[in-house]
C-alpha positions as CSV (number, residue, x, y, z in Angstrom):
1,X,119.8,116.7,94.5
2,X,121.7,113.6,95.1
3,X,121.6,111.8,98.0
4,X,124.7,113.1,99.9
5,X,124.0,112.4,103.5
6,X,124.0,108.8,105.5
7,X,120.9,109.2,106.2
8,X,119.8,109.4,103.1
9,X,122.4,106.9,101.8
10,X,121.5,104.1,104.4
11,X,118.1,102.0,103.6
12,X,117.9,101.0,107.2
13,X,118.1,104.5,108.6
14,X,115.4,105.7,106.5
15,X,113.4,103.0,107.6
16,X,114.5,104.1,111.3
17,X,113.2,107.4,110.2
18,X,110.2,106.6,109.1
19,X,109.4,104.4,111.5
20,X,110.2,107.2,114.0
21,X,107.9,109.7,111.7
22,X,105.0,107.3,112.5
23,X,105.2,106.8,115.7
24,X,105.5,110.1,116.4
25,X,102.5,111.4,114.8
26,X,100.3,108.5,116.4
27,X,102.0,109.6,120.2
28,X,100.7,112.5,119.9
29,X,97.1,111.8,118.6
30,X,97.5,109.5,121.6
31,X,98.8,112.2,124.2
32,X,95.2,113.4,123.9
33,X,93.9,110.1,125.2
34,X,96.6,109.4,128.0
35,X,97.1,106.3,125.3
36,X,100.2,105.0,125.0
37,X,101.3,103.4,121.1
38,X,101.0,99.9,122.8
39,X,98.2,100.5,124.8
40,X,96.3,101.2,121.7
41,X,97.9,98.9,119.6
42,X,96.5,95.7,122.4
43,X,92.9,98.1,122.4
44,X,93.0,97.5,118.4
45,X,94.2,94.0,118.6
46,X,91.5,93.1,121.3
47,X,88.8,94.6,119.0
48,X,89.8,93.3,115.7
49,X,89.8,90.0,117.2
50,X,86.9,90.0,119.5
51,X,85.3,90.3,116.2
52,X,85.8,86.3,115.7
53,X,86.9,84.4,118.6
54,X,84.9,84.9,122.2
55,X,88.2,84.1,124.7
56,X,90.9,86.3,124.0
57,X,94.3,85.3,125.8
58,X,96.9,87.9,126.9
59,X,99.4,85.9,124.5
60,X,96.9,85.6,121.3
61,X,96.8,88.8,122.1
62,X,99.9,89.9,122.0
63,X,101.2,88.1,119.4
64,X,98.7,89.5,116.8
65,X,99.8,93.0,117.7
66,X,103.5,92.3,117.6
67,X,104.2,93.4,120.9
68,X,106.6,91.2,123.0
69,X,104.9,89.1,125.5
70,X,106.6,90.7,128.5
71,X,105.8,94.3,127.5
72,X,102.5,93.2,126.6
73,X,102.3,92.3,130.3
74,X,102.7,95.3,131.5
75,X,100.2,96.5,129.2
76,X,97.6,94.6,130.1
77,X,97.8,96.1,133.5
78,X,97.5,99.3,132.6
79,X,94.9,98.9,130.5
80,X,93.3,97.7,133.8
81,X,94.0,100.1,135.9
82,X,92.3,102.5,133.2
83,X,89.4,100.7,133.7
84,X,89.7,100.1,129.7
85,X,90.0,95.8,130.1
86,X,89.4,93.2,132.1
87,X,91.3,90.1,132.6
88,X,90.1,87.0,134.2
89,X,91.9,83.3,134.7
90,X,90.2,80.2,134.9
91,X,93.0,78.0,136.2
92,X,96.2,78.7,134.9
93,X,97.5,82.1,135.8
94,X,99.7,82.6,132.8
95,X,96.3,82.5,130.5
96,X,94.6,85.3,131.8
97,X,91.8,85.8,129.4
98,X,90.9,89.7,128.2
99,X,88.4,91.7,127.5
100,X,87.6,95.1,126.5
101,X,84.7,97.0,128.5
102,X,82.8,99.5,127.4
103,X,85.1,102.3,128.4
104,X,87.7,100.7,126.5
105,X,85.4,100.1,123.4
106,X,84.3,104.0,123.6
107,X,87.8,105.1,123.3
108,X,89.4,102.9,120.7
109,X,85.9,103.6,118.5
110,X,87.0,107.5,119.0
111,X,90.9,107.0,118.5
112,X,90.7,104.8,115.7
113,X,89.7,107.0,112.8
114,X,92.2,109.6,113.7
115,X,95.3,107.0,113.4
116,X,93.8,106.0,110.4
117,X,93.6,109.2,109.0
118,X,96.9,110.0,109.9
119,X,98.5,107.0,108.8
120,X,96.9,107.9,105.5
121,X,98.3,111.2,105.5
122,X,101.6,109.2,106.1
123,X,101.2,106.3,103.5
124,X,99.0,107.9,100.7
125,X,102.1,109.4,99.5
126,X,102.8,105.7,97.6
127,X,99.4,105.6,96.2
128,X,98.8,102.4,94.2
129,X,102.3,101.1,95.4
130,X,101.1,100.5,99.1
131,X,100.6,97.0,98.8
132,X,103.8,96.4,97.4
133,X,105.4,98.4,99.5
134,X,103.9,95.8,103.0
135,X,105.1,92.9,100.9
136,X,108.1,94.5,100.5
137,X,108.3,95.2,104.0
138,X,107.0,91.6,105.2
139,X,109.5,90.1,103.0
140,X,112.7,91.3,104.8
141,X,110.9,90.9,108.2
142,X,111.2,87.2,106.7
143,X,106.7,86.9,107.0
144,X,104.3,85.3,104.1
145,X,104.0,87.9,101.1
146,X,100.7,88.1,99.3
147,X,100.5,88.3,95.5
148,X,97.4,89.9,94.4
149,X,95.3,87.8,91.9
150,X,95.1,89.4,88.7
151,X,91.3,89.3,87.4
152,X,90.6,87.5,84.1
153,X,88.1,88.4,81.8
């Protein structure tokens, strides 16, 4: 069947759509978990880098997750009130250093396999044309596209 409808004529609102098909299947793994998609996201991006660096500010933070710094904000604070992180300041109190207690480590370790599993559900569609598809996608977000080495033998 051809492609008769706008949406299905219009790259950017099939993008909108599945951008909206994502997020709403991660909302609702999160409903489960009184999570919210950002909440999680800052959970994730506190664990991934906690991994390699021992003072975590609210803007490294946020800026690995994507999430502007002002909504991030208000993140961080209810992550706090959840008892899920902790933020501290040393002197300045715009760098509010972060980290995740061991509520907040118990929870993303039970969320996190069911967005993966669900993003795969989403994204295993492309198969092998998954990492094409993020460079594609980094490449008109104007980021750094990776070209994968072939090996020689």
């Amino acid at each position: 069947m051809a492609d008769t409808s706008l949406a299905e004529r219009k790259i950017g609102l099939l993008i909108w759509q599945l951008s909206n098909l994502w997020q709403s299947k991660l909302r609702k793994i999160l409903k489960d978990y009184k999570l919210t998609l950002n909440e999680y996201l800052i959970l994730e991006s506190i664990f991934d880098l906690s991994k390699n660096q021992k003072e975590l500010s609210q803007n490294r933070i946020s800026i690995f997750a994507g999430i502007d710094v002002s909504v991030a904000s208000v993140t961080f604070k209810l992550l706090e009130n959840k008892k899920l992180i902790m933020r501290r300041t040393k002197k300045d109190n715009r760098k509010k250093i972060v980290e995740m207690l061991a509520n907040g480590i118990n929870l993303h370790n039970k969320v996190k396999p069911l967005i993966l599993k669900e993003e795969l559900n989403i994204f295993n569609k492309l198969q092998n044309e998954i990492y094409n598809f993020k460079n594609l996608i980094k490449l008109l977000l104007g980021k750094r596209v990776r070209i994968k080495a072939k090996k020689v033998l």
